[in-house]
C-alpha positions in Angstrom: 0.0 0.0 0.0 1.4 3.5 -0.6 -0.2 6.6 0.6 -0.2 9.8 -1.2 -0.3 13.2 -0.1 -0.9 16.1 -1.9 -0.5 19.8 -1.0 0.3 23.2 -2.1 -3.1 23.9 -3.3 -5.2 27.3 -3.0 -6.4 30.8 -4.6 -4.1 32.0 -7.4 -4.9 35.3 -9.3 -4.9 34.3 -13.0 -1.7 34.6 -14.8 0.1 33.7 -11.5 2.2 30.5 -10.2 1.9 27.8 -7.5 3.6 24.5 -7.1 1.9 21.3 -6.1 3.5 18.7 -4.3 2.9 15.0 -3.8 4.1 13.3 -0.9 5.2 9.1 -1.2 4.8 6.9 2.0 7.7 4.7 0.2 10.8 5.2 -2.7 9.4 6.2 -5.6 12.4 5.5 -7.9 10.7 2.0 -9.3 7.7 3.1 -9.6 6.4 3.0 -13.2 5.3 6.1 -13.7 3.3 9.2 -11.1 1.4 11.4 -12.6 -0.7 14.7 -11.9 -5.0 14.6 -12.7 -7.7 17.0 -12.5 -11.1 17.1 -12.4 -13.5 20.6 -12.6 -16.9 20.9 -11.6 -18.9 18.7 -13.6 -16.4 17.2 -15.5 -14.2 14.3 -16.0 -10.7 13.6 -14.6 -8.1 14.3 -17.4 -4.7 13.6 -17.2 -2.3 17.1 -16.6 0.6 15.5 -16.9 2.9 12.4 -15.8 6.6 11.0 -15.7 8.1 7.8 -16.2 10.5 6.0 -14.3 12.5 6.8 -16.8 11.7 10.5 -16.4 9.8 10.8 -19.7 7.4 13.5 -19.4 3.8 13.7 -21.1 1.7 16.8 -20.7 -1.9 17.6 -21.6 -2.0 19.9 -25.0 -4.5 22.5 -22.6 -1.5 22.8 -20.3 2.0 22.3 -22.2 4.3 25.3 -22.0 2.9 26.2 -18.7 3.3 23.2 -17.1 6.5 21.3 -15.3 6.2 17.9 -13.9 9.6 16.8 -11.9 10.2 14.3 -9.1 12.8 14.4 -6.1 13.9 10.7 -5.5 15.2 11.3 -2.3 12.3 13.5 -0.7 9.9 10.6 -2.4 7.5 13.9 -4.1 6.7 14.6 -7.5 5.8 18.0 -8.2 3.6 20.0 -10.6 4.8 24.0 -11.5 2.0 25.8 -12.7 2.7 28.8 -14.6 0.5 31.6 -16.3 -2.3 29.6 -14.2 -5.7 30.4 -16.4 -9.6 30.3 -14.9 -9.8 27.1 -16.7 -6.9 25.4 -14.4 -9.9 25.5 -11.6 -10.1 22.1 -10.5 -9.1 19.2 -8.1 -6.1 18.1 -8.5 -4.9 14.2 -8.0 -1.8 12.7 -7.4 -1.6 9.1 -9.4 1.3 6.6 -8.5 1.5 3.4 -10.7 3.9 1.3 -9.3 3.3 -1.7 -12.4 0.1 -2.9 -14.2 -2.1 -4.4 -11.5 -0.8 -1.3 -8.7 -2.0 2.4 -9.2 -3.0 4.6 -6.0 -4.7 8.1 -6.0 -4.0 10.7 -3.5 -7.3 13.0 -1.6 -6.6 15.2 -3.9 -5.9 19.3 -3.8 -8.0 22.3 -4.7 -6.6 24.8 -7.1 -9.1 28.0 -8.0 -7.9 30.7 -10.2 -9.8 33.9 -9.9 -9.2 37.8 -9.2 
């Protein structure tokens, strides 16, 4: 079992920055991949971005250029940088570990609103 935990969430004026982290209760270097969801009010969660073990990084097209996924081995936390945020980044945001095919866990998840 692996727990995740997910913070730096919270009110951002749009065009502004925050970083959100995601917290491992174990190593992360073998895991297959982690990645960052969302879901907005009445919506699906979509996929913002993620990173392989072999730090290969995939980004949504909504959110690429604005976007940084990275991952500190040592403090077991992936991180998402969002930049330029936009009214549209509005959403919950989830913290995915897959450790192999048959192994994914989800984090509770972070609020990020971007208003003025």
């Amino acid at each position: 079992q692996v727990q995740l935990v997910e913070s730096g969430g919270g009110l951002v004026q749009p065009g502004g920055s925050l970083r959100l982290s995601c917290a491992a209760s174990t190593s992360i270097v073998s895991f297959e991949s982690m990645a960052w969801y969302r879901q907005a009010p009445g919506k699906e969660r979509e996929l913002v971005a993620s990173i392989s073990r072999y730090t290969r990084e995939t980004y949504a097209s909504s959110v690429r250029g604005r976007v940084t996924i990275s991952r500190d081995i040592a403090e077991q936390t992936v991180y998402l940088q969002m930049n330029s945020v936009k009214p549209e980044d509005t959403a919950v945001y989830y913290c995915k570990a897959t450790l192999d095919s048959w192994r994914q866990y989800w984090g509770q998840g972070t609020q990020v609103t971007v208003s003025s």
